[in-house]
N, CA, C and O atoms as CSV, one atom per row, in Angstrom:
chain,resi,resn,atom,element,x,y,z
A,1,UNK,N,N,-10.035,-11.756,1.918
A,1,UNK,CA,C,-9.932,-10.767,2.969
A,1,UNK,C,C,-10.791,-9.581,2.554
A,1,UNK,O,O,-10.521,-8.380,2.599
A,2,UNK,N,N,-11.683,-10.088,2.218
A,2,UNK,CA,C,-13.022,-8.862,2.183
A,2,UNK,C,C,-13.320,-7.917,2.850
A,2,UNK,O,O,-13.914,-8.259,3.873
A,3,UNK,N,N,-13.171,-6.790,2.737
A,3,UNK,CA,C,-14.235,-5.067,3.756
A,3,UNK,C,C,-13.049,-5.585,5.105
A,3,UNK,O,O,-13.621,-5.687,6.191
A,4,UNK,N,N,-11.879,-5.831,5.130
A,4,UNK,CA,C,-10.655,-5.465,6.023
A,4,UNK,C,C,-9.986,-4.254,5.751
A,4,UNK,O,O,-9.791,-3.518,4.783
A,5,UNK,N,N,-9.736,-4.304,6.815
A,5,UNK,CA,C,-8.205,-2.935,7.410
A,5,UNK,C,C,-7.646,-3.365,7.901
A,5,UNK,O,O,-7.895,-4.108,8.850
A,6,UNK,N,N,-6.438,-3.014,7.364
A,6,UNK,CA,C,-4.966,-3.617,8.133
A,6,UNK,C,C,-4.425,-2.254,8.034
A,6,UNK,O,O,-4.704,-1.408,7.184
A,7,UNK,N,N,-3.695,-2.170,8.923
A,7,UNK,CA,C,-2.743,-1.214,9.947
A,7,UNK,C,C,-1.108,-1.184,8.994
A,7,UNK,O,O,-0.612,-2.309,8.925
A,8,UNK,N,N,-0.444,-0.289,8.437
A,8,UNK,CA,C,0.726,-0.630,8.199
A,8,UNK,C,C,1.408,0.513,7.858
A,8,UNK,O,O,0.887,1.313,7.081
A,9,UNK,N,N,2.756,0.754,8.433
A,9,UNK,CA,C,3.884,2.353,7.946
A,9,UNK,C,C,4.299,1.579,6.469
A,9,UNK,O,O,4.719,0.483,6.097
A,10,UNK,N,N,3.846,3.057,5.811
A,10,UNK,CA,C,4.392,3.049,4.705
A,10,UNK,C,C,5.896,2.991,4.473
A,10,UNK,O,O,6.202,2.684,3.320
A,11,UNK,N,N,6.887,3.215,5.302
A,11,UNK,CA,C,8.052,3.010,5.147
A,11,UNK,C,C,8.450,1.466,5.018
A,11,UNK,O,O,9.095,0.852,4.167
A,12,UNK,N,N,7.776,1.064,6.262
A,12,UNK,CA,C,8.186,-0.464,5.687
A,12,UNK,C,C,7.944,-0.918,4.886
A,12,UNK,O,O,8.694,-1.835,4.551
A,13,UNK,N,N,6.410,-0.531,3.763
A,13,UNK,CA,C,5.863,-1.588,3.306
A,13,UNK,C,C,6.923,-1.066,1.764
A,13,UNK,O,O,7.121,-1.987,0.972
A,14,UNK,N,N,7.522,0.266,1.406
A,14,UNK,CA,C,8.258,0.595,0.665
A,14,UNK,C,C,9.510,-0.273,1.191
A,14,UNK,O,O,9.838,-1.223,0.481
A,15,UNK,N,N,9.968,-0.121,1.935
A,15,UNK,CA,C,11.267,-0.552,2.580
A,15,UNK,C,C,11.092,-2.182,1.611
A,15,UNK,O,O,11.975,-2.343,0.769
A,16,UNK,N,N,10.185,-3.148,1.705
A,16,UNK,CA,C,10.419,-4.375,1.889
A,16,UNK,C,C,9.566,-5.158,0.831
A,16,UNK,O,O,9.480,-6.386,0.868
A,17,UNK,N,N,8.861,-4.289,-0.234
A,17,UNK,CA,C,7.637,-4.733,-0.666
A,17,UNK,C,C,8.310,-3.353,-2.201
A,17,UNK,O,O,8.187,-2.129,-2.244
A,18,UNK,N,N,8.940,-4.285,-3.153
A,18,UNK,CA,C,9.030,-3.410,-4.451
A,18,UNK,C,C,7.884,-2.560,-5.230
A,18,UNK,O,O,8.096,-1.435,-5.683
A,19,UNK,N,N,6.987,-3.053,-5.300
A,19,UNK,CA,C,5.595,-2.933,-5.403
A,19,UNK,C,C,5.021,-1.357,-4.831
A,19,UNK,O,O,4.642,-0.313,-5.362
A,20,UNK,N,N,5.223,-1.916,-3.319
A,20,UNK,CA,C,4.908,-0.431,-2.624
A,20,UNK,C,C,6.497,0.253,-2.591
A,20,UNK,O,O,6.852,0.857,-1.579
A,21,UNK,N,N,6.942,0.184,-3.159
A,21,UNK,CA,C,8.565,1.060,-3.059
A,21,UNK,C,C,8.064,2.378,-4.144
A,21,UNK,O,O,8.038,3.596,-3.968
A,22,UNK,N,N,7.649,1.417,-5.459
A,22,UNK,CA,C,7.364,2.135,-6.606
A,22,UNK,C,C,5.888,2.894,-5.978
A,22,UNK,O,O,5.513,4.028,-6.275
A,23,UNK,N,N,5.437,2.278,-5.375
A,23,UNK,CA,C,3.690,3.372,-5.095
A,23,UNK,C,C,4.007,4.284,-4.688
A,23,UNK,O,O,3.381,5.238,-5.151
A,24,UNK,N,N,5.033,4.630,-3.692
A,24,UNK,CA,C,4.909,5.199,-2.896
A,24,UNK,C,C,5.999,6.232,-3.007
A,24,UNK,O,O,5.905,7.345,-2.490
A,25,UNK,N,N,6.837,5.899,-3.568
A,25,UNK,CA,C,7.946,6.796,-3.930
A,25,UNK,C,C,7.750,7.390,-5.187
A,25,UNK,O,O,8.553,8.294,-5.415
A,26,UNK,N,N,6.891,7.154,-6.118
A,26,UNK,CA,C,6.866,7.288,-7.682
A,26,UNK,C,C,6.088,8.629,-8.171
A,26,UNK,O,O,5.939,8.906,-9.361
A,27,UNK,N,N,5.557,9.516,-6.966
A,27,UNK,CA,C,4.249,9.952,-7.400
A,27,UNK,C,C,2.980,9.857,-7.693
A,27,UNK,O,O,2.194,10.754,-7.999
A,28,UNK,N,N,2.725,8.160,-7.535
A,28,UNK,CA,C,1.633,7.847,-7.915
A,28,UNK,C,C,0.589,8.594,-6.997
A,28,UNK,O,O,0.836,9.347,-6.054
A,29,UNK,N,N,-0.613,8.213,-7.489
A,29,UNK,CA,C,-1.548,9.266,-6.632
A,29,UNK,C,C,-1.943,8.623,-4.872
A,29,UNK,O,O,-2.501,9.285,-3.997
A,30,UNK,N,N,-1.469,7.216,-4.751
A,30,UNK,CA,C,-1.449,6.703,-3.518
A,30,UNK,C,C,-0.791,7.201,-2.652
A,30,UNK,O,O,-0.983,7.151,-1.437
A,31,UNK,N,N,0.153,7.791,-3.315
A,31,UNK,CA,C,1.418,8.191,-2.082
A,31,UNK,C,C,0.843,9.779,-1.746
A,31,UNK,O,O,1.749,10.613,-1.731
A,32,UNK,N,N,-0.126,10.153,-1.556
A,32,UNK,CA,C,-0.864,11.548,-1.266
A,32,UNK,C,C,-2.324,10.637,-0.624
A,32,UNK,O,O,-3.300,11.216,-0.146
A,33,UNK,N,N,-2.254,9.795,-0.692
A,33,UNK,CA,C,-3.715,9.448,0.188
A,33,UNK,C,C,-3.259,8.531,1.206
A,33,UNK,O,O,-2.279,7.801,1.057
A,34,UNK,N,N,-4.215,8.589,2.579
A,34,UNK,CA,C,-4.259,8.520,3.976
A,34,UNK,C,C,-4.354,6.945,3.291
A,34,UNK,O,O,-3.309,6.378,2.975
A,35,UNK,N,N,-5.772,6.240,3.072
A,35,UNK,CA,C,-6.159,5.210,2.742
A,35,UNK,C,C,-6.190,4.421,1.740
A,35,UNK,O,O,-7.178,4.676,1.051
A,36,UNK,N,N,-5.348,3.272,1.179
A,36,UNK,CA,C,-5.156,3.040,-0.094
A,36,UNK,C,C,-6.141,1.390,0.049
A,36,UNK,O,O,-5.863,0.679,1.015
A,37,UNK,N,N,-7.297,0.878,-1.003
A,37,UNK,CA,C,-7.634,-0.259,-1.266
A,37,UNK,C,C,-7.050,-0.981,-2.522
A,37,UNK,O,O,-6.937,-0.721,-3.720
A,38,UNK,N,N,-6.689,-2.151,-1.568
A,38,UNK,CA,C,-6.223,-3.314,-2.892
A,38,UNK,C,C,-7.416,-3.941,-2.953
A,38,UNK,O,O,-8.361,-4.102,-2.181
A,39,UNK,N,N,-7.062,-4.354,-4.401
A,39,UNK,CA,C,-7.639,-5.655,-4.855
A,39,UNK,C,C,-7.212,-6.299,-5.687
A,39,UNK,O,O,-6.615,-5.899,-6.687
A,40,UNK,N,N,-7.576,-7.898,-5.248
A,40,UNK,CA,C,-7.413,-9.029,-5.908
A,40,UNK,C,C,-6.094,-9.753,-5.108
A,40,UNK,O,O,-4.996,-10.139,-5.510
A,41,UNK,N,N,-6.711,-9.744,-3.861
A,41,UNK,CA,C,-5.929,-10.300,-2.738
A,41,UNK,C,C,-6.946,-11.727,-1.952
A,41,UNK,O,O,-8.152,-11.492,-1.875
A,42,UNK,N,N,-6.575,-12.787,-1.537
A,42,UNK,CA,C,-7.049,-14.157,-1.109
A,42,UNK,C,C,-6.250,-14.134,0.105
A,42,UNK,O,O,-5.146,-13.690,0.419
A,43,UNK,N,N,-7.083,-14.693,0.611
A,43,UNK,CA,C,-6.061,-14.825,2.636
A,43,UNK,C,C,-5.859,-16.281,1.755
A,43,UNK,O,O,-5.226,-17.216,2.245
């Protein structure tokens, strides 16, 4: 899933996704930015 955007509320993806629970709740520096890129994701 190369140079994509996907659409998603951060509440859910905390809500349902431990991963983003900790990003986003933790202070990390993601949880202050509009746009976050992953990598090392395969459709």
């Amino acid at each position: 899933i190369e140079d994509q955007t996907f659409s998603a509320h951060r509440i859910v993806l905390a809500a349902t996704i431990p991963y983003f629970h900790a990003m986003f709740l933790n202070n990390m520096i993601e949880s202050k930015q509009k746009d976050i890129t992953m990598q090392g994701f395969d459709a």
